[in-house]
C-alpha positions in Angstrom: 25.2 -10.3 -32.4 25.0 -8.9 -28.9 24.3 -10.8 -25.6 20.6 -10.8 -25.1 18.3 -11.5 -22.0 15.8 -14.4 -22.6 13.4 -16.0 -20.0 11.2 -18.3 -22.0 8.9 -18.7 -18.3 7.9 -14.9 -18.7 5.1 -13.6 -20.3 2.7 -10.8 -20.4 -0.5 -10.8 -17.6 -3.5 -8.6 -17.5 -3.3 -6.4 -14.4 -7.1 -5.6 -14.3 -8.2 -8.9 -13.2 -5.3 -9.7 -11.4 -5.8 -6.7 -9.3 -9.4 -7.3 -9.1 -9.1 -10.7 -7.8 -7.0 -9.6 -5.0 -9.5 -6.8 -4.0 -11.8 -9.0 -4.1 -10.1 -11.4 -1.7 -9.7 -8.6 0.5 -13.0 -7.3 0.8 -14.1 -10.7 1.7 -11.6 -10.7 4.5 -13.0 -7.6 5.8 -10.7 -4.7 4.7 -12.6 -1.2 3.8 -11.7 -0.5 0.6 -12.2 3.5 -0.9 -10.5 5.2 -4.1 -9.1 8.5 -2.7 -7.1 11.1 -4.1 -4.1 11.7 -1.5 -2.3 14.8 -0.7 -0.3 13.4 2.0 0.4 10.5 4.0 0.0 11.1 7.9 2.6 9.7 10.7 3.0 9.5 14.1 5.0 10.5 16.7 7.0 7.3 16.2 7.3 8.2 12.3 5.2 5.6 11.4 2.2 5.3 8.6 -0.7 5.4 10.3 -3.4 7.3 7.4 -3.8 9.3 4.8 -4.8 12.9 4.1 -7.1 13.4 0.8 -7.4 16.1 -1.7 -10.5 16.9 0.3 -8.6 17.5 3.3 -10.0 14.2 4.9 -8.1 12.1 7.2 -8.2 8.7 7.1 -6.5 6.4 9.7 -6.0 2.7 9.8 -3.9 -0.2 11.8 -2.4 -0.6 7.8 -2.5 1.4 4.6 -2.0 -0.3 1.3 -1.3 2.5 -1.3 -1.3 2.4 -4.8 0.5 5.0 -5.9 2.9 3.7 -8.6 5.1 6.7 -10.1 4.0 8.9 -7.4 5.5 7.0 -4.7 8.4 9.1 -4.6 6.7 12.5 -4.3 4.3 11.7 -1.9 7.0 10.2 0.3 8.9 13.8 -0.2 5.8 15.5 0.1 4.5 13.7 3.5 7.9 13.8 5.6 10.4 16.0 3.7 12.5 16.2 7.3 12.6 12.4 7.3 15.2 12.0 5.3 15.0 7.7 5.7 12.0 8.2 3.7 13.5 10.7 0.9 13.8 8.0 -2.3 17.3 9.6 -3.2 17.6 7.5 -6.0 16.9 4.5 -4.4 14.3 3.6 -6.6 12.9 4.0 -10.0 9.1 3.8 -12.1 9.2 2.0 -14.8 7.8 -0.8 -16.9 9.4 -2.7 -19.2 7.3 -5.5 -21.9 8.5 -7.7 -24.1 7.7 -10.1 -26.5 8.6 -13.0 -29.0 7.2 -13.6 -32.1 7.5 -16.9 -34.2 7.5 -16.0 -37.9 6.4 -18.7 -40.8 10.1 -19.1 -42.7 8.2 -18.4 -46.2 7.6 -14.6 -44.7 11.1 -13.8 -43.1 12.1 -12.2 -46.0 9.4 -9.5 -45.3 10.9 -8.9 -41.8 14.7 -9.2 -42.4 15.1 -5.7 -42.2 12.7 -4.5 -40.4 14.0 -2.3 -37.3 13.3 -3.2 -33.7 13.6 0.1 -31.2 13.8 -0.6 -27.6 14.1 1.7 -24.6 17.0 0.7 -23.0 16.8 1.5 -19.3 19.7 1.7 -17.4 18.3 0.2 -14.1 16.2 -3.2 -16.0 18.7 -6.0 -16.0 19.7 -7.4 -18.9 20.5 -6.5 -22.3 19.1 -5.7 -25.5 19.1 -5.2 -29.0 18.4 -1.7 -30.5 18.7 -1.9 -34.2 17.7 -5.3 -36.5 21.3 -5.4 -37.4 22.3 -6.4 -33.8 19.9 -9.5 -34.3 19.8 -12.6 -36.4 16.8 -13.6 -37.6 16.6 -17.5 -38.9 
């Protein structure tokens, strides 16, 4: 069997009204919330954030900008300030998700899932290890 990571505190969250509960708690505190497509991100002199440039060619400026942008992060950093090479990810970070889960199976129907293969994606940057075939496993 091979060495396995197991954190029986984890488990699997809704984003959508995690996410909504914080907007909400910021609109309450004031911030301006918009949903805007962005081309660029805009910086001073000092090279630091200070807005955004939509799709629509739009500026938008701001004391702070919280951004969204997931996947994308490291394009639009490339895109905003390609001579900036502090903000050039250069492998420094990677998208990804990773989900798991744990099932507890009634002992009169293992025999149904002996042999059943489990595929993972195994992701060179997640930490910890996992199985990739139902033969690495033991199922009791």
């Amino acid at each position: 069997m091979k060495d396995n990571y197991y954190n029986p505190r984890s488990g699997w969250s809704e984003a959508e009204p995690a996410i909504r509960a914080v907007a909400e708690a910021a609109l309450n505190a004031g911030v301006k919330y918009l949903q805007q497509v962005v081309d660029v991100l805009i910086f001073d002199d000092q090279e630091a954030c200070v807005g955004i440039k939509t799709h629509d060619g739009d500026e938008i400026r701001a004391k702070s900008t919280l951004l969204c942008t997931g996947a994308w992060t490291a394009q639009l950093l490339a895109d905003s300030s390609p001579h900036n090479h502090d903000l050039q990810v250069n492998g420094r970070m990677v998208a990804a998700g990773a989900s798991q889960c744990i099932v507890q199976c009634d002992p009169d129907y293992l025999h149904l899932y002996r042999d059943v293969p489990v595929h993972l994606l195994e992701m060179y940057h997640t930490r910890g290890k996992s199985p990739i075939s139902a033969s690495s496993l033991t199922i009791r």
